[in-house]
C-alpha positions in Angstrom: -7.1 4.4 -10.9 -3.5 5.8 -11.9 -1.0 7.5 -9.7 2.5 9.3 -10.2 4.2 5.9 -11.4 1.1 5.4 -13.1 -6.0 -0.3 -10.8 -11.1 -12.2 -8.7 -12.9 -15.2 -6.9 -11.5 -18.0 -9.0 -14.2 -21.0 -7.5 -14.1 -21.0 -4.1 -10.5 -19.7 -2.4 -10.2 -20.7 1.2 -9.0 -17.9 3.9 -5.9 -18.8 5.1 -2.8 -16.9 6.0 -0.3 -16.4 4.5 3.0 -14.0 5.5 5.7 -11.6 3.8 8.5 -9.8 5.9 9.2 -6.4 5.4 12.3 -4.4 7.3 11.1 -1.2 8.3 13.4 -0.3 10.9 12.7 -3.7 12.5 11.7 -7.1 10.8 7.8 -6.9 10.7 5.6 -9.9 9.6 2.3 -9.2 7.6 -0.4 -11.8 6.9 -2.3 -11.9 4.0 -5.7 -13.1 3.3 -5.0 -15.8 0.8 -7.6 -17.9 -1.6 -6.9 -21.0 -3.2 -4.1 -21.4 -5.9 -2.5 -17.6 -5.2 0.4 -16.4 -3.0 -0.2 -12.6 -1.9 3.2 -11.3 -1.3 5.7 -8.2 -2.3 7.6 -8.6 -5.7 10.1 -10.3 -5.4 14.0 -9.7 -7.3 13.5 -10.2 -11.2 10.0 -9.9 -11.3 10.5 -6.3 -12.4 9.6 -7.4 -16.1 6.6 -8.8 -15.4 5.1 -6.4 -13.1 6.3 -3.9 -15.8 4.3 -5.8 -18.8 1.0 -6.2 -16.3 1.2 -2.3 -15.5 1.4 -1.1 -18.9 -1.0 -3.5 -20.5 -3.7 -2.7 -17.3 -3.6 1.0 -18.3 -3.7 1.3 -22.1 -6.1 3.4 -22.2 -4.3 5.7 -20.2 -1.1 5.2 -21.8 -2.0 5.8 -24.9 -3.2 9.3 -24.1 0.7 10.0 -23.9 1.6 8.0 -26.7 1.3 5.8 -29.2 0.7 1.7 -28.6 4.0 1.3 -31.0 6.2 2.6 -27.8 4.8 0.4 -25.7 7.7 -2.1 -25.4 9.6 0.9 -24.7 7.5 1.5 -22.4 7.9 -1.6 -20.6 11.8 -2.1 -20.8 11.4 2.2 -18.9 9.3 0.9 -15.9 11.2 -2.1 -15.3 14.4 -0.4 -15.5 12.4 2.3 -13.1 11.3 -0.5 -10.7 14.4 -2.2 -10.4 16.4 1.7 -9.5 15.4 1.6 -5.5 15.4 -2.0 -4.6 13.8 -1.0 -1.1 10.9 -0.1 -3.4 9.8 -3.9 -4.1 8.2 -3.8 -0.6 6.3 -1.3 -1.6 4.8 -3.6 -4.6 2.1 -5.8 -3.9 1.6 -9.5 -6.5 -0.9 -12.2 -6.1 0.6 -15.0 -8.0 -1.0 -17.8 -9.4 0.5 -21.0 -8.1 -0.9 -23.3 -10.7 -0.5 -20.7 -13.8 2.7 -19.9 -12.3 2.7 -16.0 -13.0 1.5 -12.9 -11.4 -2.2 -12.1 -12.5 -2.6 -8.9 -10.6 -0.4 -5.9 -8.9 -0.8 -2.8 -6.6 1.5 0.1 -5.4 1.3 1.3 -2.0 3.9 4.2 -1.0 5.3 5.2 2.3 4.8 8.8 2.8 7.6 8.8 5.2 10.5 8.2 2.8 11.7 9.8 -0.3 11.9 7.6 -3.3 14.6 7.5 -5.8 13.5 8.3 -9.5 15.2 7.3 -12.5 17.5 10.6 -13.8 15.5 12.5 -16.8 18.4 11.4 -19.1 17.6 7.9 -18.6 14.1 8.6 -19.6 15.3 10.5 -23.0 17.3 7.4 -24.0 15.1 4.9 -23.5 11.5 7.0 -25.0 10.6 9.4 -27.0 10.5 13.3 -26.8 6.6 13.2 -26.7 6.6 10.2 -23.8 9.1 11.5 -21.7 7.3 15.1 -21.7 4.0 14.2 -21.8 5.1 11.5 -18.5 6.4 14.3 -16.5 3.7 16.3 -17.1 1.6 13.7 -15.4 4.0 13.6 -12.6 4.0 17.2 -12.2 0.1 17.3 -12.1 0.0 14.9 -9.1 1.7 17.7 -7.1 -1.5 18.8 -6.1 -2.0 15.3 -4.2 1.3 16.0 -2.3 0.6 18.9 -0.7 -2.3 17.3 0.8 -0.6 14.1 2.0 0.6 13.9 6.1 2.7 12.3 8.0 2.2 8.7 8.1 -0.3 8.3 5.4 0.1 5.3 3.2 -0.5 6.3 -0.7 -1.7 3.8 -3.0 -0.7 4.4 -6.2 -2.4 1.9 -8.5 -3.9 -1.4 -8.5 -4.8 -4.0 -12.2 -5.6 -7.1 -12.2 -5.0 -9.7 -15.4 -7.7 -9.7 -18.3 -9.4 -13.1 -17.8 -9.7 -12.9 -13.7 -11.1 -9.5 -13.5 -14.7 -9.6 -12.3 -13.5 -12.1 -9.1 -13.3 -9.7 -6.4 -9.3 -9.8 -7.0 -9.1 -6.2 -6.3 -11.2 -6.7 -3.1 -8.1 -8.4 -1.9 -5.6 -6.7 -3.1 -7.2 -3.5 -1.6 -7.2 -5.9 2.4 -3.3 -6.6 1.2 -2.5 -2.9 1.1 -4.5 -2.2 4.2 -2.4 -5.0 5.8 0.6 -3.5 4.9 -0.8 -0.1 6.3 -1.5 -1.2 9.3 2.1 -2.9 10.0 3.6 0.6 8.8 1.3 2.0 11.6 -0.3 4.2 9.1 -3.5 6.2 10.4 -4.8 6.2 6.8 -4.6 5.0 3.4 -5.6 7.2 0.3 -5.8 7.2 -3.3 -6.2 9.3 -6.6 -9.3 7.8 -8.8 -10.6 9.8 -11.7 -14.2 10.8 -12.0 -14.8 8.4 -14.6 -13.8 5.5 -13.5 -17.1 4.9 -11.9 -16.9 1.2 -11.3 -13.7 1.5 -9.6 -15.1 4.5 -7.5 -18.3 2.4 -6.3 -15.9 -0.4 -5.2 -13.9 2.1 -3.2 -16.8 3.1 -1.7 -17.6 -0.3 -0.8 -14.8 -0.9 0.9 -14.9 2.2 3.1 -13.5 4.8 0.9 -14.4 8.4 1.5 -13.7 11.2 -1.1 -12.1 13.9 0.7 -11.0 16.2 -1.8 -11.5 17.0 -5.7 -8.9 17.6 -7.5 -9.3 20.0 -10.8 -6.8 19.6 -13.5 -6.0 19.9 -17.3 -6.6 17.0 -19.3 -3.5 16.7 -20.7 -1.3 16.2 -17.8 -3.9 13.5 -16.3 -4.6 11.0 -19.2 -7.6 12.9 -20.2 -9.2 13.5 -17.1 -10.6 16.7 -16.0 -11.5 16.0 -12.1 -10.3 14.1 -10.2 -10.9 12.5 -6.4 -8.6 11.8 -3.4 -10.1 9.4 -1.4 -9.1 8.2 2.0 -9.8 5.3 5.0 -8.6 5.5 7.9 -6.9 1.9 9.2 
């Protein structure tokens, strides 16, 4: 799954809680479902890098519809620089970090349809990537216009969710998926929703799972969404 700014049971975790702050108006506290040896919380201040590395290496595939695996590091170096542009975006990043490996093994994006976001300037993106990045990138932004129209007033967006190579296959995501709907709920969001292409089919199964509904199907050219023809926008309401 892959959105505008461009998705684990490690041996029995324990439910606890755990809680994040988030000022949204007013100081709200959110608990987390927890397991054993990770911290669910929002990125924190010079994390940036790392959440930057994790995104690109969790969509390659993607990615490298757009350009080659040489710009990669450019890559990188662009989304940190991107995440670190509107510090009151790091709420809006989700981390489980592993206490004992002591780094961050899986992230998620979750936007706030009721403010406006600031984006890197174009010029930025020209300096730090390469002709063919930068225009096939905002192609891909321009594609997920079609999402906008359909969003409404407080609907939470989740915009993508990876988890780290060797603890995929845990139910990680599960619980990244409850973090979001967490943070949903303290926004007092009626819904969540998503983009997920056609054929990610294990991801769409897992959505389902969860309570995911597709709601709309989204037809586009394959060169302005990573090689994907159709697409679905899927939605829970919280």
């Amino acid at each position: 799954m892959l959105n505008r700014r461009l998705l684990g049971l490690i041996c029995s975790y324990k439910r606890v809680g755990t809680v994040d702050r988030l000022k949204n108006n007013a100081e709200k506290v959110i608990k987390y479902p927890t397991r054993e040896n990770l911290e669910f919380r929002t990125m924190r201040k010079g994390e940036e890098g790392s959440v930057a590395q994790l995104f690109v290496k969790g969509f390659v595939k993607n990615l490298s519809y757009i350009t080659s695996k040489e710009e990669f590091p450019s890559l990188e170096k662009f989304y940190k620089k991107s995440f670190e542009y509107d510090e009151e975006n790091r709420k809006n990043f989700l981390v489980a970090y592993h206490t004992v490996e002591k780094r961050i093994i899986a992230i998620c994006r979750i936007r706030d349809s009721n403010r406006v976001e600031k984006n890197l300037p174009i010029s930025v993106m020209f300096k730090m990537l390469s002709a063919k990045t930068v225009l096939g990138l905002l192609c891909t932004f321009g594609s997920f216009d079609l999402l906008n129209k359909q969003i409404v007033e407080n609907e939470q967006i989740i915009e993508f969710l990876t988890v780290c190579g060797k603890h995929k296959g845990k139910d990680l995501g599960r619980t990244m998926m409850q973090c979001m709907e967490s943070v949903g709920k303290e926004r007092n969001a009626s819904k969540l929703s998503m983009v997920v292409h056609a054929e990610e089919e294990r991801a769409l199964k897992m959505y389902e799972s969860e309570g995911y509904k597709i709601t709309h199907i989204i037809h586009s050219l394959k060169s302005v969404t990573f090689g994907n023809k159709v697409s679905f926008k899927m939605e829970k309401a919280i």
